[in-house]
N, C-alpha and C positions, 0 to 999 in steps of 0.2 A: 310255531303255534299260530301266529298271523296265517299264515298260510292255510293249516287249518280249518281257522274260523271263516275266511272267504269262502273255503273250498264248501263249506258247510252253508252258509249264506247261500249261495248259489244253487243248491239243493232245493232250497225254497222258495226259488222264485215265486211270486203271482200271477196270475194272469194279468191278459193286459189290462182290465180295467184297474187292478191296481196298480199302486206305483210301484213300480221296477228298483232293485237295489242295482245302481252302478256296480261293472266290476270293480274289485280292489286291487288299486296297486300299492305294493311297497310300501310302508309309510304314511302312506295316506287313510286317514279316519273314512270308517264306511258308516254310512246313517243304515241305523238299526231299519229292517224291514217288520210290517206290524200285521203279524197274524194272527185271524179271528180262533180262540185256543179255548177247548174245554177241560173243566179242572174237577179229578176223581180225587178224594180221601178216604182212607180205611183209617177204622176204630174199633173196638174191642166190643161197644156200644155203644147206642143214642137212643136221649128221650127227649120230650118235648114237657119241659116245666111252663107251669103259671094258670093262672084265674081259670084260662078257656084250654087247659089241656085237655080234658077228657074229650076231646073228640069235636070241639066246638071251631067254628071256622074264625079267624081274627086276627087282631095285632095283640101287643102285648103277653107275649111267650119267648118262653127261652129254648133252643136245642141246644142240649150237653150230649159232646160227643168225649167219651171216656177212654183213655187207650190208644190216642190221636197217632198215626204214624207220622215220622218225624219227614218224609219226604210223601209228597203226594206225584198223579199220572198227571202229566197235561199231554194232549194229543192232538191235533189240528185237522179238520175230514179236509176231505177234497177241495183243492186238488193239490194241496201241499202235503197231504197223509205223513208228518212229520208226529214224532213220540218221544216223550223222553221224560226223565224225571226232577221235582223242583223241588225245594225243603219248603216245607209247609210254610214255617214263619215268614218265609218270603214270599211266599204267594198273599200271606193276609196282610202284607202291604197296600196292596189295590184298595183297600176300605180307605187308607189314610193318606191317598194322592187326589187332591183336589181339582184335575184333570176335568173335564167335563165325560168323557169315557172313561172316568173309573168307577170301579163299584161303589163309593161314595155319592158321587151323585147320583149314579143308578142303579138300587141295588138285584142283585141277581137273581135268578127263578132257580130250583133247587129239586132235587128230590133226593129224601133221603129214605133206603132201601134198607132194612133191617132182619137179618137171617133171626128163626125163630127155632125152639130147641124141638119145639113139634116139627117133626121131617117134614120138611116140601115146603114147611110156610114161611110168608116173607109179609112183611109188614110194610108200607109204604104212606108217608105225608111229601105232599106238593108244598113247599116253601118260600117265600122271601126273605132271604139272608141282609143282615144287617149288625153291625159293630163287632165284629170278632175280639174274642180274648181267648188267646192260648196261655196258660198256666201249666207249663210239664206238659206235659200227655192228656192235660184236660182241654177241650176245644169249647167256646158259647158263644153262640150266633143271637142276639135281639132277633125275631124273624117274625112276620104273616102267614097265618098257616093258610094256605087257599085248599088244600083238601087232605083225606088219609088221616090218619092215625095211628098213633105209637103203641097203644096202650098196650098190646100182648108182645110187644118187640122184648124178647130177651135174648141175642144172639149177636153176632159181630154184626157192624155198620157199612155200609159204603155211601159217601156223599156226594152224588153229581152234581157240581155246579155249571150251571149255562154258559155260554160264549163270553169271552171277553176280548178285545183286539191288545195282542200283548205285541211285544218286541223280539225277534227268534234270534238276534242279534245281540241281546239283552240278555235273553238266558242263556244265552250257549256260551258267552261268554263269562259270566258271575253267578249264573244258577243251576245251572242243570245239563244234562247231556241227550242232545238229540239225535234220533234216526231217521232219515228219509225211509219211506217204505216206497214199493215197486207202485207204478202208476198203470 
């Protein structure tokens, strides 16, 4: 298994202005290497609750995502093109790491995409996500809606969250299973 997880580290090198994962030997603890990873969610549905739902731009609203899949995609672009999957709950960890790069202190830009039962149509709000609560399969973000609206969304969800610098060493070991794609 050690073997493995280097062999998989190593997959993911950086470039060189990032910092470089030493190879592993035997034994020896490897420092997780920290790649910038974007994070997709599917849901059965979402809406956007509160005062300025109807189509109003602001704070104070809630996304309810209904139907939450229980692992979500995280994917890394170039030039690490690494993919793999992480269970939700543990991705909304980052809201409750007081990190200075966690979503806590900075919360993330969003957009959430909502298939509509009228063929073709898709519904779309631009977002900032804030204080997660998963309950079951129920997902509610606090968020700023900076544009779009939900209002005729009645169809399954997918939620893009923006970049976060995560650990690929971190999930590959405790969360998720990654693939290198071809460069």
């Amino acid at each position: 298994m050690k073997i493995l997880l280097a062999a998989t580290a190593l997959l993911f090198a950086a470039p060189a202005a990032m910092a470089q994962t030493p190879p592993k030997v035997i034994g020896t603890p490897q420092q997780p290497q920290i790649v910038p990873s974007m994070i997709v969610i599917n849901a059965q549905s979402a809406r956007i609750e509160g005062a300025k739902a109807e189509g109003a731009k602001g704070a104070g609203q809630k996304l309810v995502l209904e139907g939450v899949a229980p692992n979500a995609i995280v994917f890394a672009d170039r030039p690490i093109r690494a993919a793999g999957h992480a269970m939700t709950a543990q991705l909304l960890e980052e809201w409750s790491d007081a990190s200075a790069d966690s979503f806590a202190k900075d919360p993330p830009n969003a957009t959430i995409s909502v298939m509509r039962k009228e063929k073709g149509k898709v519904s779309d709000a631009v977002v900032v996500l804030k204080s997660p609560k998963l309950e079951g399969e129920r997902l509610t973000f606090d968020i700023s809606l900076l544009e779009g609206d939900l209002a005729q969304a009645d169809g399954p969800a997918t939620l893009f969250i923006d970049i976060i610098d995560m650990p690929v060493a971190r999930r590959t070991a405790h969360h998720s299973a990654w693939y290198a794609g071809a460069k």
